[in-house]
C-alpha positions in Angstrom: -10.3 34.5 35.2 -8.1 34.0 38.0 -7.0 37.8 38.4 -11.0 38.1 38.8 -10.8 35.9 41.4 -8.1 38.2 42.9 -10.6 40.6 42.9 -13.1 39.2 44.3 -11.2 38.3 47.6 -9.9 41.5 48.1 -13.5 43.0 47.5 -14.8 40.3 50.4 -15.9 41.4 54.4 -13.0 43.0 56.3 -10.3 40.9 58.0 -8.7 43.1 60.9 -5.4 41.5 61.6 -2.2 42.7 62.1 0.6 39.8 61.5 0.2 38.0 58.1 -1.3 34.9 58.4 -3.4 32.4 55.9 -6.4 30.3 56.2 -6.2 26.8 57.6 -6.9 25.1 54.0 -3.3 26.7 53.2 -1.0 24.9 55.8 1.4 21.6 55.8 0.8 18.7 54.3 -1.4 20.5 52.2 -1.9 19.5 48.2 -1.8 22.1 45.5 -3.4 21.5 42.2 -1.2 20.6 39.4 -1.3 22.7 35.7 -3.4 25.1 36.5 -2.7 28.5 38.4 -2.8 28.2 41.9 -4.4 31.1 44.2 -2.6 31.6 47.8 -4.3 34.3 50.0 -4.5 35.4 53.6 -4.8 38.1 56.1 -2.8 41.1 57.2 -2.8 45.2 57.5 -4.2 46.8 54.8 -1.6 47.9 52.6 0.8 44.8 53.8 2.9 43.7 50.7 3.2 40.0 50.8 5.8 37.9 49.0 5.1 34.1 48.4 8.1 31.9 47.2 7.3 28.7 45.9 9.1 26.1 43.6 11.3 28.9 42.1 8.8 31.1 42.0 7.6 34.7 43.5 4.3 36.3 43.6 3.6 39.6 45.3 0.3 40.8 46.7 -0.7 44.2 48.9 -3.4 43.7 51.4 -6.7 45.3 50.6 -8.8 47.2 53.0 -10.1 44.7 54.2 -7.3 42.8 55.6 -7.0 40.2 53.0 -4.3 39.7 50.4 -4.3 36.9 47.0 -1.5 36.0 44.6 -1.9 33.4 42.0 1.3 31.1 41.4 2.2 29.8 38.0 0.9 26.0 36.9 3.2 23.3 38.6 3.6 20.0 37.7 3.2 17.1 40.1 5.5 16.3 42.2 6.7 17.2 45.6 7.5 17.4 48.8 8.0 21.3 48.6 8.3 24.4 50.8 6.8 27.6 50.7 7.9 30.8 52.7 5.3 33.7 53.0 6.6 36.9 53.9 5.2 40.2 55.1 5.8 41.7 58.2 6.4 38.4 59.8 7.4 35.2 58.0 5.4 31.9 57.7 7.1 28.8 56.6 4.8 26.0 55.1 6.5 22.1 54.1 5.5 19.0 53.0 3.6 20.6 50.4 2.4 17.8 47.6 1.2 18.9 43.9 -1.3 16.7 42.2 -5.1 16.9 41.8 -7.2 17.8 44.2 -11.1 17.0 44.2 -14.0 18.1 46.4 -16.0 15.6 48.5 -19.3 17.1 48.7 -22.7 16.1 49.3 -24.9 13.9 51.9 -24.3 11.2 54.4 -23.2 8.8 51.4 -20.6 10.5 50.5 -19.3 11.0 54.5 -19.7 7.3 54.9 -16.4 6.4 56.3 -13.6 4.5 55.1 -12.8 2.6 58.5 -16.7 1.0 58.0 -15.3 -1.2 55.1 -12.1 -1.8 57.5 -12.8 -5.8 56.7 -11.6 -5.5 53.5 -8.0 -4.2 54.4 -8.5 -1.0 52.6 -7.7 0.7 55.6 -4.3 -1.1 56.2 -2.9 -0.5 52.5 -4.6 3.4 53.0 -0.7 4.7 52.3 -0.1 2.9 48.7 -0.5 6.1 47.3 0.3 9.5 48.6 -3.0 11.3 49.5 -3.9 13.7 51.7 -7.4 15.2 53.1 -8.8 18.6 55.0 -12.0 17.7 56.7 -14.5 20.7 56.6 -16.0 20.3 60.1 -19.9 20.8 59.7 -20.9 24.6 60.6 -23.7 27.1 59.6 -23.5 30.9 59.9 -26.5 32.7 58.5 -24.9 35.9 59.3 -22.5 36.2 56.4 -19.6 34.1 54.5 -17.0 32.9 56.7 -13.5 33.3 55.6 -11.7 30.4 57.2 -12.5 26.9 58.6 -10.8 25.3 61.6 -8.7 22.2 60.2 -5.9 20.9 58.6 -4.6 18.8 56.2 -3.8 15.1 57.3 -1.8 12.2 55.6 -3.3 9.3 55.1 -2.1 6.5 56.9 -3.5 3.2 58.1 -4.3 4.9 61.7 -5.9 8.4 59.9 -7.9 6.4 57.3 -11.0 5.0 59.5 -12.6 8.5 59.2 -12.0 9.8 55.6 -14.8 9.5 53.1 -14.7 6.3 51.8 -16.0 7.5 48.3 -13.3 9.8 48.2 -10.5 7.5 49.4 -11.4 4.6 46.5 -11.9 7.3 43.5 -8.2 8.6 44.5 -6.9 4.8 44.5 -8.2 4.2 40.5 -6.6 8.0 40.0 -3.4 7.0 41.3 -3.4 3.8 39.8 -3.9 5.7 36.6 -2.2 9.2 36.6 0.7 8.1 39.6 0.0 11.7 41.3 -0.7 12.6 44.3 -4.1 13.0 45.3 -5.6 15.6 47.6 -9.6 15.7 49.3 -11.3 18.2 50.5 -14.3 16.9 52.6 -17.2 19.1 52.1 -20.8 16.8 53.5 -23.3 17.4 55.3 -25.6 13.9 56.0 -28.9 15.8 56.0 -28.5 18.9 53.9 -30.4 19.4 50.7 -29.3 21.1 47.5 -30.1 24.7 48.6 -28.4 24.7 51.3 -25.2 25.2 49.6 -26.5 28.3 47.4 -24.4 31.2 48.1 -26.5 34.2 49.1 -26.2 36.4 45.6 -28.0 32.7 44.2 -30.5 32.3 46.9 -31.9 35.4 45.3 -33.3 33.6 42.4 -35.8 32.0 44.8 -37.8 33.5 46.8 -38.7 31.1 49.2 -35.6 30.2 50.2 -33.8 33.7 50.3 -36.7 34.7 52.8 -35.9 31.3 55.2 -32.0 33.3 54.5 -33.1 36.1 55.4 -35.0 35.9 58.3 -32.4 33.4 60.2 -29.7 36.2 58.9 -31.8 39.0 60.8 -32.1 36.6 63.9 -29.9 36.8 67.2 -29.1 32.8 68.6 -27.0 32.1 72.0 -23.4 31.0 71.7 -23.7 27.7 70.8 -27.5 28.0 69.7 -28.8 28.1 66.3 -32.3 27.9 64.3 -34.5 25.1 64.1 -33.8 23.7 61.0 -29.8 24.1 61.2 -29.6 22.7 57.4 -32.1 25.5 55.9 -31.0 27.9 53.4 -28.0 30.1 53.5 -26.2 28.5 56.5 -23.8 25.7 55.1 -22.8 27.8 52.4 -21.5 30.5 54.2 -20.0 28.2 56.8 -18.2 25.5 55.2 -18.0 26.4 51.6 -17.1 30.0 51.0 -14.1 29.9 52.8 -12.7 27.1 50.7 -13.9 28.1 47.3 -10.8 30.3 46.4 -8.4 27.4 46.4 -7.6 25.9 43.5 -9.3 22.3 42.4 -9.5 19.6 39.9 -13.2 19.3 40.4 -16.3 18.0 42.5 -17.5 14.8 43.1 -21.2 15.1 44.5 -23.0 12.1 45.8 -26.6 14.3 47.5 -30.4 13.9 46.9 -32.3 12.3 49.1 -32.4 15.2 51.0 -35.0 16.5 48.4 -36.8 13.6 47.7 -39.8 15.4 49.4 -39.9 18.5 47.3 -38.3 16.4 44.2 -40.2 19.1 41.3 -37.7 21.6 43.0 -34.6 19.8 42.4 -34.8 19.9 38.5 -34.3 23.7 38.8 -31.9 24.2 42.1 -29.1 21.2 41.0 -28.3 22.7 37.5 -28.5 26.1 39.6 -26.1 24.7 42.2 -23.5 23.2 39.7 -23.1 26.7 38.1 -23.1 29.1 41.1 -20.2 26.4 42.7 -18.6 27.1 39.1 -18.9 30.5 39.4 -17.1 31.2 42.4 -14.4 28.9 41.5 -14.1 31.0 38.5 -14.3 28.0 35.9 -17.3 27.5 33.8 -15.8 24.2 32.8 -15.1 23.3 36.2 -15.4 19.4 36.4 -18.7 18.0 38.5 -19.1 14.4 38.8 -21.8 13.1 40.7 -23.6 10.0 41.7 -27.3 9.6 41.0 -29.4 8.4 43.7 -29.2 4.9 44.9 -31.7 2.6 45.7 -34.1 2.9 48.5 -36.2 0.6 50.8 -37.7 -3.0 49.2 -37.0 -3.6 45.6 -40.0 -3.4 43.7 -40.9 -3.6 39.9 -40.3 -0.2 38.1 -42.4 1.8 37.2 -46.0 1.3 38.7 -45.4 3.6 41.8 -45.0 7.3 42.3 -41.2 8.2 43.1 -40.1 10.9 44.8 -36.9 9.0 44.8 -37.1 8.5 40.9 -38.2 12.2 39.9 -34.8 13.5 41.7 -32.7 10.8 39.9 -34.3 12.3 36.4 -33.3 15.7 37.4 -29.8 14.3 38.0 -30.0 12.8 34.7 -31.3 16.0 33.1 -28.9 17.8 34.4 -26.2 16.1 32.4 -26.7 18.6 29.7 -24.4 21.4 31.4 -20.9 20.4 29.8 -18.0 19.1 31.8 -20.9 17.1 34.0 -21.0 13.1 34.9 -23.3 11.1 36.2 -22.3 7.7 37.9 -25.6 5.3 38.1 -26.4 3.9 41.0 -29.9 2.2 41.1 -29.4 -1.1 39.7 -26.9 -1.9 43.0 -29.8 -1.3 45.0 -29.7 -0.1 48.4 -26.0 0.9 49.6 -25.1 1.5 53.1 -22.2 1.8 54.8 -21.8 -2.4 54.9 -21.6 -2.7 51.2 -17.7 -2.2 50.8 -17.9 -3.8 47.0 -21.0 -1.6 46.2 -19.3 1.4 47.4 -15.8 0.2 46.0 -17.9 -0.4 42.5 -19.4 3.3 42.2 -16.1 4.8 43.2 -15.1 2.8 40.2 -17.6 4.3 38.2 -16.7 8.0 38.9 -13.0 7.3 37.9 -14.5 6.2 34.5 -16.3 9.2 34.4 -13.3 11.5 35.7 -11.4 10.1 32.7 -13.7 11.4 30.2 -14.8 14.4 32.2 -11.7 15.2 33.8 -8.9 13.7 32.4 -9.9 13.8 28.4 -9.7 10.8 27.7 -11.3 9.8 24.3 -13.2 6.2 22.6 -14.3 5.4 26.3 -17.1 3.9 27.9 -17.8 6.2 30.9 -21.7 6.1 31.1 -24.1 3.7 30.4 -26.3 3.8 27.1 -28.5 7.9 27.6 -31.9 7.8 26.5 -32.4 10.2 23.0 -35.8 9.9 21.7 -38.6 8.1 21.5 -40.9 7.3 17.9 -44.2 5.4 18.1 -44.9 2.5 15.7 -48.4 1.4 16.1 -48.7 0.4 19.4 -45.0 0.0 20.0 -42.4 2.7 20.8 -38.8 3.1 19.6 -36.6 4.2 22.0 -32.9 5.3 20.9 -29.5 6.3 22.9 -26.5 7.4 22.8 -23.4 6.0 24.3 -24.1 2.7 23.6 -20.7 1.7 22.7 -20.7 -1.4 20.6 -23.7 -2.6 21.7 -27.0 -2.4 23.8 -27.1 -5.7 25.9 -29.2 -7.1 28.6 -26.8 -7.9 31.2 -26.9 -11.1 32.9 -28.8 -12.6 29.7 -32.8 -12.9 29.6 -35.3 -10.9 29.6 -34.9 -6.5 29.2 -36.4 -5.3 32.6 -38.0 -2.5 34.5 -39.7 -0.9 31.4 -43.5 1.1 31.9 -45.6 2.7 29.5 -48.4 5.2 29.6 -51.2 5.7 27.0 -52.9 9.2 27.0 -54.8 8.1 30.7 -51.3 8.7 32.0 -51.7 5.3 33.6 -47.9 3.6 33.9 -48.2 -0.7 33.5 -45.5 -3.0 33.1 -44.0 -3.6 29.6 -42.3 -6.0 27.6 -38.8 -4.7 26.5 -36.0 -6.2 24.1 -33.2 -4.7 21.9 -31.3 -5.6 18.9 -28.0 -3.7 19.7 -29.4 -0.5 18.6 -32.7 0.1 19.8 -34.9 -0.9 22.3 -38.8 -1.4 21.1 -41.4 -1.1 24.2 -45.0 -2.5 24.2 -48.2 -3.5 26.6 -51.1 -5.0 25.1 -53.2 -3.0 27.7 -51.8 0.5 25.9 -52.9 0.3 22.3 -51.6 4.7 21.8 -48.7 4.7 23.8 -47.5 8.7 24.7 -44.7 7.7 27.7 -42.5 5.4 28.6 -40.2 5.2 31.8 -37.3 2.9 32.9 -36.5 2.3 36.7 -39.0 4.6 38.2 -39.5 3.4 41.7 -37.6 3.8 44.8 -35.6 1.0 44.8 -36.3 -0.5 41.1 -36.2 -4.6 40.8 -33.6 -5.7 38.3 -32.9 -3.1 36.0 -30.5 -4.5 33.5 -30.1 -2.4 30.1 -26.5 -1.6 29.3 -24.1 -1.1 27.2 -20.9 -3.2 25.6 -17.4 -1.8 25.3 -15.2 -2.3 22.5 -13.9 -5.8 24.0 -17.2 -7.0 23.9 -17.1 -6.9 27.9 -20.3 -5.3 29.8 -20.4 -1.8 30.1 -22.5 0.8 32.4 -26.0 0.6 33.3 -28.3 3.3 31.9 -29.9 5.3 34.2 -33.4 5.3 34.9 -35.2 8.1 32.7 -38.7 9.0 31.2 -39.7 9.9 27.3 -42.9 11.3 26.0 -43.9 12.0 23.1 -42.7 15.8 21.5 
């Protein structure tokens, strides 16, 4: 897998440089991941041998023809601070190098939310508890071709370099550290406004149409310096300017918080977010490559599920689909509401919720609850339907107490009411007395859905996770 990867970069667009030199994202301060093999790579004269000696270790690599040279390192475990000398025709010497886990930060403007907008809480004064480290990938398009390298560098974390890390990203390394004592390295990766197809690599974009000719025509196009298309977040760009150049290092995982972006063409997303998920995993060369994301949040006034159409509510059930490609998980956020930047224990609850995931997903950890009760199947009894799920730990519970909320059901009219809900631990049994052949039933389908409050019970009897909002029909 990895000597594919090898491969690959040395098969990429031509690098004409003379000195041997490496790509920002491989610098000081910068944090390898731990047990797995770790690619280093760079630029020289083709032909240039390169030695890299790190922790006890050498790896040798000749420059291809087109200027770029890879080695892959043996697994290290965590630990650190380390050197690393890299040695051609001139020598580079790299320190303060950290190994731990390293996670991409991608998506939307929710996942850029800042840490120093919470400051009130004092995260950002205890932001050096734990040794982490970020590279920010400044925001850039090219529609001409993959870039190679990014401008950057990687920054300690410290009360005073805190206020402008992602804040996601900051409180899902606090529960890793908490847990696993490593080190913990981010690589920023957002774009506020971008959809999902923006970050298709070109060989993807090919799959659809539409959006390889918006590619291609931008591709063909000459801007000014400093100028760029209309519609700087349209296909192709973002890709080849903030995430092909990163894709060779070596990662834990991703943690993707994106969507509204699509709300408007929601069908799409159904088809382009599994896409996404396994071109990213493709050209990190790891089918199994962790992807943890956050489903949609709330948006605008809360209203009762259900009896409006949802743009907002047809992307969250492609999310939700989507968790059928393994090594995938999907952190609920629609029973919190709307979350902005002001909602520090919001924010500080779903980055609680990806760790839980991450533990499962990432860190194999087994007999835990790390989603909320998944709707299975659906039987119809009458006028009643029988809805079952999995993960529902001990127990399916109303939290809070009271009545089960945020239930609709549809008879063959295809007309959605509000319906009465309860469960008995295992089941939950939907009816309207308006919808006598019940054929679908949905739960949380509106923007910002009113009190959703199915979940499930872990095995200390304490509430669990929320399910996420899904529709069932009948097979």
């Amino acid at each position: 897998m990895y000597r594919s990867l090898l491969a690959l970069l040395l098969l990429a667009g031509p690098a004409c440089m003379a000195q041997v030199r490496v790509p920002h994202l491989v610098g000081d301060g910068m944090v390898l991941q731990r047990d797995k093999p770790i690619r280093i790579w760079g630029f020289a004269s083709p032909g240039e041998k390169v030695t890299v000696r790190f922790a006890g270790e050498t790896a040798e690599g000749v420059t291809g023809d087109n200027g770029i040279w890879a080695t892959v390192l043996g697994p290290k475990k965590a630990g650190g601070p380390f050197t690393m000398d890299i040695n051609g025709i001139n020598h580079i010497w790299l320190k303060n190098i950290l190994v731990g886990d390293v996670w991409i930060c991608a998506g939307g403007g929710k996942m850029a939310i800042p840490l120093g907008t919470i400051a009130d809480t004092g995260m950002v004064s205890h932001a050096d508890d734990f040794p982490v480290r970020t590279f920010h990938v400044p925001l850039r398009y090219d529609y001409k071709g993959p870039r190679q390298n990014v401008t950057g560098h990687w920054e300690t974390v410290t009360p005073e370099t805190a206020r402008s890390l992602s804040a996601i990203g900051w409180l899902f390394a606090r529960e890793v550290n908490e847990r696993h004592h490593i080190p913990i390295g981010l690589i920023e990766v957002c774009a506020p406004d971008a959809p999902a197809e923006a970050w298709l690599s070109p060989s993807t974009l090919r799959h659809f149409p539409g959006y390889n000719e918006i590619a291609a025509h931008y591709a063909d196009s000459s801007f000014a310096e400093g100028a760029g298309p209309a519609d700087p977040m349209a296909t192709g760009g973002l890709y080849n300017g903030m995430l092909a150049p990163i894709w060779p290092y070596t990662v834990k995982g991703v943690l993707w918080w994106q969507g509204e972006a699509n709300v408007k063409e929601a069908p799409g997303y159904g088809t382009v977010f599994p896409t996404l998920i396994n071109d990213w995993r493709a050209h990190w060369g790891e089918p199994g490559l962790p992807f943890l994301y956050v489903q949609l949040e709330g948006h605008g006034s809360a209203v009762e599920a259900g009896v409006q159409q949802s743009g907002w509510a047809e992307v969250r059930e492609a999310q939700r689909t989507a968790m059928v490609l393994p090594a995938t998980g999907m952190v609920v956020a629609a029973d919190l509401g709307e979350v902005d930047e002001a909602d520090h224990l919001k924010l500080e609850e779903i980055g609680r919720r990806l760790f839980l995931c991450a533990e499962t997903v990432a860190y194999g950890k087994a007999n835990m609850i790390y989603t909320g009760p998944l709707y299975h199947s659906m039987k119809v009894h009458g006028d009643k339907v029988h809805l079952t799920f999995t993960e529902a730990g001990t127990d399916l519970i109303v939290k809070g107490g009271g009545e089960l909320r945020g239930f609709t059901i549809a008879g063959d009219d295809g007309r959605f009411v509000t319906a009465k809900a309860e469960t008995d631990g295992k089941k939950v049994v939907v009816w309207s007395e308006s919808v006598a052949k019940p054929v679908a039933v949905r739960y949380g389908w509106a923007d910002n859905p009113a009190g959703i409050n199915l979940f499930n019970r872990d095995i200390l009897f304490k509430d669990g996770l929320p399910a996420p909002p899904f529709e069932g029909r009948v097979k």
